[in-house]
C-alpha positions as CSV (number, residue, x, y, z in Angstrom):
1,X,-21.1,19.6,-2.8
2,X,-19.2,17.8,-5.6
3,X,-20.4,14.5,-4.5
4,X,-18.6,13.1,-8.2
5,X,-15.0,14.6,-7.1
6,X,-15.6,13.4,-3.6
7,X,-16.2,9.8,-4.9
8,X,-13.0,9.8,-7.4
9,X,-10.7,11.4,-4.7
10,X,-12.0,8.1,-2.6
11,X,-11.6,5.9,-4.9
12,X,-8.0,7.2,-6.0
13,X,-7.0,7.2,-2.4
14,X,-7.3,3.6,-1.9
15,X,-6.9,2.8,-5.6
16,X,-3.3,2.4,-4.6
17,X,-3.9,0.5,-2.2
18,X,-4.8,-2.0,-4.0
19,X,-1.5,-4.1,-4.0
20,X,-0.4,-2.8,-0.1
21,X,1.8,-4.0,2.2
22,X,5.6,-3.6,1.2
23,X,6.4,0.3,2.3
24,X,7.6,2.5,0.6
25,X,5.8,0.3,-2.4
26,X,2.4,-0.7,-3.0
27,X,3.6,-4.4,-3.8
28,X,3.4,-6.3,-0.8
29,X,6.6,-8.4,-0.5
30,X,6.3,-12.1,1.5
31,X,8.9,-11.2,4.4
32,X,7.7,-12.2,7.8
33,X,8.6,-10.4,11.1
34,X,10.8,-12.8,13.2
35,X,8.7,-14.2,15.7
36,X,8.4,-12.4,19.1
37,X,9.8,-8.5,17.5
38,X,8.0,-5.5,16.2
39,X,8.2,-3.1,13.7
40,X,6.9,0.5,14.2
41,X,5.6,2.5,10.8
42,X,4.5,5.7,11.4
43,X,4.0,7.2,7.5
44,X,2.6,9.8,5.2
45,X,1.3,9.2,1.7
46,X,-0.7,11.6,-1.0
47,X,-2.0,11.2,-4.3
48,X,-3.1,14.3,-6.9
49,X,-5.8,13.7,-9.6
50,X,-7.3,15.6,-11.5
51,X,-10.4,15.9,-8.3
52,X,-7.3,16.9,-5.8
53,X,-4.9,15.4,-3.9
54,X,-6.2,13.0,-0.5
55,X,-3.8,10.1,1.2
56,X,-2.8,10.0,4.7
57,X,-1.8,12.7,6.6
58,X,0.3,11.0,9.4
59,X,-0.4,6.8,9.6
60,X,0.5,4.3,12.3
61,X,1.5,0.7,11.0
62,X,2.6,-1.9,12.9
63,X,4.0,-5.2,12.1
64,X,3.5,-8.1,14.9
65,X,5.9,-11.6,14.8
66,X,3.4,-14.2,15.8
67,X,5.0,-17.3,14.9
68,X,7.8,-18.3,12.9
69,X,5.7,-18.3,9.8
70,X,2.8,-15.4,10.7
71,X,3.1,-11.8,10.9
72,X,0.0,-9.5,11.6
73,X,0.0,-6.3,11.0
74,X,-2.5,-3.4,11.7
75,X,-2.7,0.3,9.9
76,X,-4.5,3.2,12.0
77,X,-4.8,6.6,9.6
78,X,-5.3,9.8,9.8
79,X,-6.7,11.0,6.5
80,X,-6.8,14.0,4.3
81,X,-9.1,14.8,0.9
82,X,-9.1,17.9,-0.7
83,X,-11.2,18.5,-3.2
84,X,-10.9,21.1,-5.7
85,X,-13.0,23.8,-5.1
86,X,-14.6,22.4,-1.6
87,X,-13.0,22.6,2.0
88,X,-10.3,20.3,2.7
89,X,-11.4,17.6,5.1
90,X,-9.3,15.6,7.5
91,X,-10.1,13.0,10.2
92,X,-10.0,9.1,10.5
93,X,-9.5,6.6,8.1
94,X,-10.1,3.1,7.3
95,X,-8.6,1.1,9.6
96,X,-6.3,-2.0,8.1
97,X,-6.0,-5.7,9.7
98,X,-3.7,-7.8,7.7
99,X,-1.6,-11.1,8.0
100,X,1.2,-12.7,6.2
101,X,1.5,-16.5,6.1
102,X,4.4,-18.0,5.0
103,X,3.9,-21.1,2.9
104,X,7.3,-22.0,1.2
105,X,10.8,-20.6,2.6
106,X,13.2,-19.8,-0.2
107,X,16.0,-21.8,-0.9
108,X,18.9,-22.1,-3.8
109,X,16.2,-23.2,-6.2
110,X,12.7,-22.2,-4.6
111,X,11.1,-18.6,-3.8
112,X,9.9,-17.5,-0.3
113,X,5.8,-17.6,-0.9
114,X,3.4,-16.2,1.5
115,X,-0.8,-15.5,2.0
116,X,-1.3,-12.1,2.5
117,X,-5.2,-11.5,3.0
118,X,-6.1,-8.2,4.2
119,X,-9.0,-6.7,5.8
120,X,-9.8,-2.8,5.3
121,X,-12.9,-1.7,7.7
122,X,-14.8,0.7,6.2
123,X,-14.1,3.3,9.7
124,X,-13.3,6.7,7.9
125,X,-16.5,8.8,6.7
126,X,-17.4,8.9,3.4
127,X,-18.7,11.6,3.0
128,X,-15.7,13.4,3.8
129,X,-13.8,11.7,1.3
130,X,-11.9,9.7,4.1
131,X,-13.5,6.5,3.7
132,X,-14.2,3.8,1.0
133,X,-17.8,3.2,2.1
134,X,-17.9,-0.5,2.8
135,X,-15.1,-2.8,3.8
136,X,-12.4,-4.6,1.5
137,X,-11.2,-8.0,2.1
138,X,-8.2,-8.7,-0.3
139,X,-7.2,-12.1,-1.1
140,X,-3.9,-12.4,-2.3
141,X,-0.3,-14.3,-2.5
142,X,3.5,-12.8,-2.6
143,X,6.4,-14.3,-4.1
144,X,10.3,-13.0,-3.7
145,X,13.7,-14.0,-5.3
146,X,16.8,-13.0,-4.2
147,X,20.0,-13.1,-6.1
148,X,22.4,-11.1,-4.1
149,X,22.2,-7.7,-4.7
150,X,19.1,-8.0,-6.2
151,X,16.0,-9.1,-4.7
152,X,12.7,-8.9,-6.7
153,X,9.2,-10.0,-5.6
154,X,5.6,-9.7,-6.8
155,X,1.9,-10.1,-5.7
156,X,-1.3,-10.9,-7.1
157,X,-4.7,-11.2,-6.2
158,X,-8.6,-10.6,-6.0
159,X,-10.5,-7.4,-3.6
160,X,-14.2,-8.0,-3.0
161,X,-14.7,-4.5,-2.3
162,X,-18.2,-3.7,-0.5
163,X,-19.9,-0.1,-0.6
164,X,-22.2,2.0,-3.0
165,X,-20.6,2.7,-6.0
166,X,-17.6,0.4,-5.3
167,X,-16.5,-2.9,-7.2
168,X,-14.4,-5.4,-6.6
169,X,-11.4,-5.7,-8.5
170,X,-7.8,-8.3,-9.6
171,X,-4.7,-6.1,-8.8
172,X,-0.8,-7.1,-9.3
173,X,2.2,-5.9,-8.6
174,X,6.0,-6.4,-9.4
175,X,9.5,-4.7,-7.7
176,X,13.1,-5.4,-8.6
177,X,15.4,-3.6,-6.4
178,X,19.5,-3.5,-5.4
179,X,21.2,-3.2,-2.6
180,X,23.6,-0.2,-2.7
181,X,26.3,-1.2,0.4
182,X,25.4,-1.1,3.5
183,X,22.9,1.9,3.8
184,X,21.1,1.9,0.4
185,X,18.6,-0.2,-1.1
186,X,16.7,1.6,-4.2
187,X,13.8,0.0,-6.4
188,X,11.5,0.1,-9.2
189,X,8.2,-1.0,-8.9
190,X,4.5,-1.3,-11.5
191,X,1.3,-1.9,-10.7
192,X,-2.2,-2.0,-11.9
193,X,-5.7,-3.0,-11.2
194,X,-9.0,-2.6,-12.6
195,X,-11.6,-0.2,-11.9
196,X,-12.2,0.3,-7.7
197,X,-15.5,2.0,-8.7
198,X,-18.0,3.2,-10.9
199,X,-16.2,6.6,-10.8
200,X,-12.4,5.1,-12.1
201,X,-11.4,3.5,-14.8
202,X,-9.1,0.6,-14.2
203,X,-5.4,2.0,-13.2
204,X,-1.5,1.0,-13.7
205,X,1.3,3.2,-12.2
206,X,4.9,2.5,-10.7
207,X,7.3,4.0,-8.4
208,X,10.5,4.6,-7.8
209,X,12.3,4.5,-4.1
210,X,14.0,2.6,-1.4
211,X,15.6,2.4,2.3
212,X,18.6,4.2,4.1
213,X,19.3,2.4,7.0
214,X,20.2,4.6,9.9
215,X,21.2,1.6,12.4
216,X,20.4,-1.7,13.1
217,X,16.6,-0.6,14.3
218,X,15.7,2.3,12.3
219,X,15.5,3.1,8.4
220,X,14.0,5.6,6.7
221,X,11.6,4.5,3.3
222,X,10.4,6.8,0.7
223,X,8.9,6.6,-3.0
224,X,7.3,8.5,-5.5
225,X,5.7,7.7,-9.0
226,X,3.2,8.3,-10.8
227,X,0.2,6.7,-13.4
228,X,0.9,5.0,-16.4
229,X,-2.7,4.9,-17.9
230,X,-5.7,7.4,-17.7
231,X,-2.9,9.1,-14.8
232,X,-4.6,12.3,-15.0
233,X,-7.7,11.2,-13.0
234,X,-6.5,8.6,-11.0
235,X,-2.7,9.3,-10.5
236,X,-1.1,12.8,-11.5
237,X,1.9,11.8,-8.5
238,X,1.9,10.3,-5.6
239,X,4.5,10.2,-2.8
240,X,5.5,8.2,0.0
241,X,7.7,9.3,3.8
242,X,7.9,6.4,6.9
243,X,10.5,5.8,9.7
244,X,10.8,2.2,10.3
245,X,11.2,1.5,13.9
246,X,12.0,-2.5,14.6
247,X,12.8,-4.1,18.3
């Protein structure tokens, strides 16, 4: 087997990751679900390397209003690796717990701030390429300013990421995007963060995408980008599909 392509196809799957939690981007952004609705995510994402291409075949996230100021969200995958020159392999992921705390609303001259730890349980086999091996707990904080019709937000933090082979890791993340009318919203986004594992170097990428909103429940989300340093082993493209479902 090629145990060293497995392990960079792992590592480049949740590699970015890193800075997740805003769909279609990696950047998480600090919005909170009003308390009492739900949002629906179902989603597929891939990223090719120079190992193959793994991701998520077809993902479940949902987004739960607890409070006025906490939102919890939880991410069920089902995962694909494929790995040049070996069987593809798909099955169960890692399974993602994560909450958003808002600390600071935004106002005229303050930003909306929010916690946004996240858990990522180590549930998808390894071996397969489907799993990171040992769990992640990502510490971090999001920050967003608006000035209508552009809204731009960023995150930052710290991964203590358990498993053989792994390391943990700062990441960061920035998106300015626009509103286009009533339907459109289109972004930029760049991120980066240092090596995930002994078998990537550290990583910085972006992405371009957005939102059509269908009605006032649905929307569809979508990005694609690519690496901006040592892109040919950790990310060659990657792409992003979801339907956003909120009641």
């Amino acid at each position: 087997m090629l145990i060293a392509g497995r392990l960079c196809l792992i590592a480049l799957m949740l590699a970015p990751l890193a800075a997740y939690g805003g769909p279609p981007f990696n950047t998480d952004d600090p919005g909170i679900v009003e308390a009492g609705h739900v949002e629906l995510l179902p989603f597929h994402s891939s990223t090719r390397s120079a190992s193959g291409r793994a991701g998520v075949l077809a993902g479940l996230e949902a987004h739960f209003g607890a409070t006025r100021r906490l939102e919890v969200d939880l991410t069920a995958p089902l995962a694909f690796a494929n790995v040049s020159g070996e069987r593809a392999h798909e099955g169960y992921g890692d399974t993602t717990l994560a909450f958003k705390y808002k600390l600071q609303d935004e106002s005229e001259t303050t930003p909306l701030v929010s916690f946004v730890p996240r858990i990522d349980f180590a549930t998808g086999s390894v071996h397969h390429g489907l799993g990171n091996g040992g769990t992640q707990v990502l510490l971090a904080a999001s920050v967003q300013k608006t000035l209508d019709p552009f809204t731009a937000y960023m995150t930052a933090g710290y991964a203590v990421n358990d498993g053989a082979g792994n390391r943990s890791y700062p990441f960061a993340g920035v998106v300015i995007q626009r509103e286009f009318g009533p339907h459109w919203t289109l972004g930029i986004e760049v991120f980066g963060n240092a090596a995930t594992s002994t078998a990537l170097p550290s990583s910085v990428g972006f992405n371009a995408g957005g939102y059509y909103k269908l009605d006032e429940h649905g929307q569809l989300l979508f990005s694609a980008g690519r690496g901006l340093v040592h892109a040919a082993r950790t990310n060659r493209v990657s792409t992003y599909v979801g339907y956003l479902y909120a009641f």
